[in-house]
N, C-alpha and C positions, 0 to 999 in steps of 0.2 A: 228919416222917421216915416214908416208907413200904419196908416189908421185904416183898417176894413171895418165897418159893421154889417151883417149877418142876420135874418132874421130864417127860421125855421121853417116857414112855411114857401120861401121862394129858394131856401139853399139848401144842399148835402150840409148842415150844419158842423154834424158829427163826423163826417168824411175829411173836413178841411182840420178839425181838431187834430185828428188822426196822424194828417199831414204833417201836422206843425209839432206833434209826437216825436213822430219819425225822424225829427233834424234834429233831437236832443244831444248833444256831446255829452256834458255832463253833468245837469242838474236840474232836476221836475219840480216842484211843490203842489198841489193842489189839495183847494179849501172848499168843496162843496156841502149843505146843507145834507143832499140827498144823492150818494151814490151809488145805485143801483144799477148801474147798466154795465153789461158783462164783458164785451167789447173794448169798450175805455179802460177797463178796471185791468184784462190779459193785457190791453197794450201797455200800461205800465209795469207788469211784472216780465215781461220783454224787455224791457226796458235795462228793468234791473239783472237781466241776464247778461244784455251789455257790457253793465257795468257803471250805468248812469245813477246814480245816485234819487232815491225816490221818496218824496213824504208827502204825507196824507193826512188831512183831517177831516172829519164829517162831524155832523150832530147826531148825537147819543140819542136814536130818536129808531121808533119800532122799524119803519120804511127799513130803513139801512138791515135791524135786527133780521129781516128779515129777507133777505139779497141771497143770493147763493154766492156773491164773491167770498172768497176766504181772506179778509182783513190782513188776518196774523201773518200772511205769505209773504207782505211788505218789512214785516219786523225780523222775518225769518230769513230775510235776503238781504239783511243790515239797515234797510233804512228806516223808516220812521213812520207810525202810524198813532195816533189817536183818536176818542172822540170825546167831545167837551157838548156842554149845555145841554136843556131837558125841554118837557113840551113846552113849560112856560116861560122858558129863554133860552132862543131855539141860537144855535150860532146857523146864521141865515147868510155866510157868504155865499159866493161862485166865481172862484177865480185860482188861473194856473196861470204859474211863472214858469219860463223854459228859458234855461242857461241864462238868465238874471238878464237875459232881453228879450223876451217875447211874453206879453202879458196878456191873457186870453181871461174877460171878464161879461158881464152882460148878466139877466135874467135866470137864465139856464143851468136847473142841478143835471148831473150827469145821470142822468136816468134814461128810459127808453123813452118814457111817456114826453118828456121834456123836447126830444128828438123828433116826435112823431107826429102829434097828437095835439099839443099845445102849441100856442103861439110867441114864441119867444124869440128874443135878441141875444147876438155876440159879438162883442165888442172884440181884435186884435190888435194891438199897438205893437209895433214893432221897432227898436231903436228910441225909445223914450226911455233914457235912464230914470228919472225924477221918478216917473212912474211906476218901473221896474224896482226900486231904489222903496220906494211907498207901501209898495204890494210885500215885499218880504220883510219888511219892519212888521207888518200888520199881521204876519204870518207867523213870524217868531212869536211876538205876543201872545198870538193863540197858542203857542208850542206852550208855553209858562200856565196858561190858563188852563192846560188842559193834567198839568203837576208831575206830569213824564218825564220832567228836566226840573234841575233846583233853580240853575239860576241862565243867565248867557253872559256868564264872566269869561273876560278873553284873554287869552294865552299872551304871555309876551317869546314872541316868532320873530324877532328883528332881520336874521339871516335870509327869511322866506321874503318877508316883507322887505326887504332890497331887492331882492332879484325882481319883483313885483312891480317894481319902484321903474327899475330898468324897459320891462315891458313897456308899461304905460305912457312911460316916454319915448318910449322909440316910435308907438300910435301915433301919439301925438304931432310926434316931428314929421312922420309922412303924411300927416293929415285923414288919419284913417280911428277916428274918436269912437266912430258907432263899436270898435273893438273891445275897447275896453271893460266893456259890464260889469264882465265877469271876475274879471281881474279887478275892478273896483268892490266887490260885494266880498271879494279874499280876503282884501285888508281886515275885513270885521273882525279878523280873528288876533288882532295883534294891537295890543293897548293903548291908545295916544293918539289914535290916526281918525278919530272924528272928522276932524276940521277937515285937515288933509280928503275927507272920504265926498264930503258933502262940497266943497270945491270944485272937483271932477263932477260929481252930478250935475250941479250949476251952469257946468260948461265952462268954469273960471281957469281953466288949464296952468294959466300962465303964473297965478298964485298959487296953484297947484301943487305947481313943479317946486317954486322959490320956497313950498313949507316941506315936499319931501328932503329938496336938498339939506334944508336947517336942522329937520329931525335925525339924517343921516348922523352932520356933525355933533351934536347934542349927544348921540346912542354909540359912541365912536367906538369898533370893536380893532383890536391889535389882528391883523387879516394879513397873512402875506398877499405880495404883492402879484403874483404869481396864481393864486388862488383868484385875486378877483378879476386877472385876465383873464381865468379859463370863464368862468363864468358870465363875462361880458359876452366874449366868443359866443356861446352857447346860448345866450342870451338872443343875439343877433341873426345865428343859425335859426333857430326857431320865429324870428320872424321875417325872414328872408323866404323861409319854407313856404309860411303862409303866404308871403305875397306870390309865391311859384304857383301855388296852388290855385289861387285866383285870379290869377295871368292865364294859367290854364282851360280853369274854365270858361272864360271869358271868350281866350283864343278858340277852344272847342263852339261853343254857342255861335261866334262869327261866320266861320268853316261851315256852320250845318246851315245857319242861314242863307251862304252865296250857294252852298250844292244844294239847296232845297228848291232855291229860284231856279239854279239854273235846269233842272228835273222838269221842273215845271215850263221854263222855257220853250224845252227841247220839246216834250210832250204834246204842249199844244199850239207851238206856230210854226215847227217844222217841217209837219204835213204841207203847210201850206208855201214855206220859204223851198221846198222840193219843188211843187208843182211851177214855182217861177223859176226856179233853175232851170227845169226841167225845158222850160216855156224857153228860156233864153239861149239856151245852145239850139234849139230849134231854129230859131231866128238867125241865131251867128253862122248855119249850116246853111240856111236859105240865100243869106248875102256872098259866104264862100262862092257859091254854084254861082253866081254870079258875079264874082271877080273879086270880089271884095271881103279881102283878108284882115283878120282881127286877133290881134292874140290875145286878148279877153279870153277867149273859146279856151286855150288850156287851162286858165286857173278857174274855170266854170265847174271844168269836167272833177278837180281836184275838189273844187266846195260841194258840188252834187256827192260826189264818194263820200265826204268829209260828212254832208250834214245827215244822209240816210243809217250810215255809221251809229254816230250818236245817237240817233231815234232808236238805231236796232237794238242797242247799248242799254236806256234810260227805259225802252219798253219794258225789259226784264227787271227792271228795278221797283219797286213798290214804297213807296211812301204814303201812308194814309190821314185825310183831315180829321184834325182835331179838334177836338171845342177847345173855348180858351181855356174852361178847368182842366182838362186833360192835359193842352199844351204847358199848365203852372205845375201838374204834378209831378209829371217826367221830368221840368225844368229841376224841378224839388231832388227830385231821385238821383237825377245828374250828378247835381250838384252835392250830393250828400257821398255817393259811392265814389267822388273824386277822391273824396279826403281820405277814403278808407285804400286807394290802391293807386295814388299818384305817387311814381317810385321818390317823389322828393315831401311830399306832407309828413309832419310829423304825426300825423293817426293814422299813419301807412301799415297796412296788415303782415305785410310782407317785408320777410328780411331780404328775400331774394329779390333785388330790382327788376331783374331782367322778368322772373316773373310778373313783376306789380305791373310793368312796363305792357307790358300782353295785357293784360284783365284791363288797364286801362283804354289802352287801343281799340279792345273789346267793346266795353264800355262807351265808349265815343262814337263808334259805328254804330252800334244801336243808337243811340242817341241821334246820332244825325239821319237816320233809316226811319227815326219815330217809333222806333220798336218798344211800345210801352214792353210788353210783358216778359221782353229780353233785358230791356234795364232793371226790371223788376226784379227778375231770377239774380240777376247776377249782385242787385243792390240788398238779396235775402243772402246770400250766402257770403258778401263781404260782412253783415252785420254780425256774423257768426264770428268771426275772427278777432284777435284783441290785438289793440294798435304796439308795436314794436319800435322802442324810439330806444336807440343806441349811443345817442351823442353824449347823455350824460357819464355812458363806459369810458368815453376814451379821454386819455389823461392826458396826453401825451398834448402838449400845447400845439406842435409843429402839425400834428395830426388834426387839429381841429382849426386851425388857421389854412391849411389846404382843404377842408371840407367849406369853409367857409369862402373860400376864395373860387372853387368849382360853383357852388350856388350863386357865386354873386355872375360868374361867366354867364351861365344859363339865365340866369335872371334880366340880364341884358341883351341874347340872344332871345328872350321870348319878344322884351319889349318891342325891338327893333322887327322880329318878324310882325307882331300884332298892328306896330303900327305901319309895314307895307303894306297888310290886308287892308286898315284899315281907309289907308289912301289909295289902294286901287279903281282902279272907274267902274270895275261890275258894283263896290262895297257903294260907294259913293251914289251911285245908280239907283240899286236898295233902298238906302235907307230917304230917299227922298221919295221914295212912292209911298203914299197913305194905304193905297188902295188894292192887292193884288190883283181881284177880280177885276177890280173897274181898267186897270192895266191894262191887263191879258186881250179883255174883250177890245180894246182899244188898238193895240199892236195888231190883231186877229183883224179885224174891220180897214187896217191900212195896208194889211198883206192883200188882203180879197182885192182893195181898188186898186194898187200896185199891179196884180193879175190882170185887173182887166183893161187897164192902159196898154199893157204888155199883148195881151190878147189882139185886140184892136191893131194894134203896129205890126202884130204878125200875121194878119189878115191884110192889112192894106199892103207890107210886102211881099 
């Protein structure tokens, strides 16, 4: 679970909203008082261009009356708009749900003024179901109070809510629970699973599981047997993907970090790790002339070629500092156009892998170059694309038991790659340094006196 709080006059307030916008899969709600600001208001009908699912409530209240946003644009893209209460019972929330785990609350109507000009807080919780779980109960309410809906009677979906059932457990048993949210707030729609719903937010997993399994038998449907193999299959494919997917970026993130140090390395201590080379075969030529053979001297001449090499190499390359916000957006953007063009995600845009495969590669090199405005381009024109998921086509059991057995090959080939990076002695090296400058200058300070021992000895010989 992660908890920021934000206040407007020391942060991009509305810049980090934006952000956390931008990672929507499939589900927005926001409840503000007063929403006026034109920026937030496009990025949600963006949103809904996607395909993410988008509702809105504000208070029935002149400020709004008088906005240039076009309301109706939300109801006329399918999702859901309202406003409820008047001047003398104002509905005075300020809060957005993102994908039933990111709950974004605090002070702040979404206005410009609210942004700018005012002094205000915001709160982000991330991975707090209880929370998350809170905010859209509260939310629904309003949905009833505002009379746009009769009631929130819920379908009985037992078919869905198995396959549902299957997910949440397969979270569970790899120990990856922050997953679940969303697929907990599903259930809402299928009759009897209260108990069952509020459990999981609890964190009570293990009672959980022992009421989905009871409700299964209780609701017993005549299913072949065949049918709910294919299903398990498909079940497992799709979370086999995601773990691809975050092996991936995991492995990607790793990779940029050793070739960012080592960039940086080359850069600034091999000017000086030259001029000892350089210093040493001087030396190893002075002792020759005087009798005295060393075959040091070959592999000198080989690291002097070797190390001017890489500097001439690393010179041409360009990686620029970041701040840390910059360096969490990119991470953001990363992270987000994986899922739209890793040839194994199931929000893969691309039927053709070997393309996905490229855009990804793409993708990863800017990323590890630090090229904000190249992950950018490429993370605006993945968003344009609608995700291509084929597994539920194939019927064929034998066909989806081979897809599933390739994903599990790779899935094992990441791990075992990720975990020799991550036991190599450059990774190991890394991550024990706090400090890169205090580093650099430090390594930089030991080559100088190195030098000048070296210096000294080639003087008195």
């Amino acid at each position: 679970m992660q908890i920021q709080t934000y206040f407007t006059q020391d942060k991009k307030v509305k810049k980090i909203i934006l952000n956390h916008l931008d990672s929507a899969v499939s589900h927005v709600c926001v409840a503000v008082a007063w929403f006026t600001d034109r920026v937030l208001f496009d990025k949600l009908i963006e949103l809904q261009n996607r395909g993410i699912h988008v509702e809105v409530i504000i208070t029935n209240h002149e400020f709004n009356h008088a906005s240039s946003n076009k309301y109706q644009t939300i109801e006329d893209n399918g999702g859901f708009f309202a406003e409820i209460g008047n001047d003398e019972k104002l509905m005075h929330m300020k809060f957005c749900v993102i994908d039933y785990n990111i709950v974004i609350s605090g002070s702040a109507n979404w206005s410009n003024k609210a942004f700018t000009v005012n002094n205000e807080e915001v709160t982000i919780v991330i991975g707090h179901q209880q929370r998350a779980n809170d905010f859209i109960t509260e939310f629904e309410r309003l949905k009833l109070l505002s009379g746009k809906i009769k009631s929130l009677e819920k379908e009985l979906n037992l078919s869905k809510a198995y396959k549902i059932f299957d997910l949440i457990k397969a979270f569970i048993n790899i120990s990856e629970t922050n997953s679940i949210s969303q697929y907990v707030q599903q259930l809402r729609n299928t009759e009897g699973l209260d108990e069952i719903i509020n459990k999981l937010i609890s964190g009570e997993f293990e009672v959980a599981i022992s009421l989905m399994d009871k409700f299964k038998k209780s609701h017993s449907q005549i299913i072949s047997i065949t049918a709910i193999e294919r299903e398990k299959i498909i079940a497992q494919i799709k979370l086999i993907s995601l773990q691809l997917e975050t092996l991936s970026i995991e492995k990607g993130e790793t990779e940029a970090l050793i070739e960012q140090f080592n960039h940086r390395y080359i850069l600034e201590l091999n000017p000086m790790i030259g001029k000892i080379l350089k210093l040493k075969k001087k030396i190893y030529e002075r002792l020759k002339k005087h009798g005295i053979v060393d075959d040091t001297y070959k592999n000198l001449e080989e690291e002097f070629r070797k190390n001017n090499e890489d500097y001439l190499n690393q010179s041409k390359i360009v990686i620029p500092d970041l701040s840390d916000d910059e360096s969490l957006s990119l991470k953001e953007m990363y992270r987000e156009g994986t899922k739209y063009c890793h040839p194994d995600s199931s929000n893969c845009i691309y039927e053709d892998k070997q393309k996905a495969s490229e855009i990804f590669d793409q993708l990863t090199k800017a990323y590890k170059l630090k090229d904000v405005e190249l992950v950018k381009k490429i993370l605006q024109e993945l968003r344009l694309g609608k995700p291509i998921d084929n597994i539920g086509n194939l019927e064929e059991l034998e066909l989806l038991r081979a897809k599933l057995l390739s994903l599990q090959s790779k899935y094992e080939l990441f791990v075992f790659e990720l975990k020799q990076i991550k036991l190599s002695k450059i990774f190991i090296e890394i991550s024990s340094i706090k400090d890169w400058d205090k580093y650099f200058n430090n390594q930089r300070k030991s080559l100088e006196h190195q030098f000048e021992i070296l210096n000294n000895e080639f003087v008195k010989s």
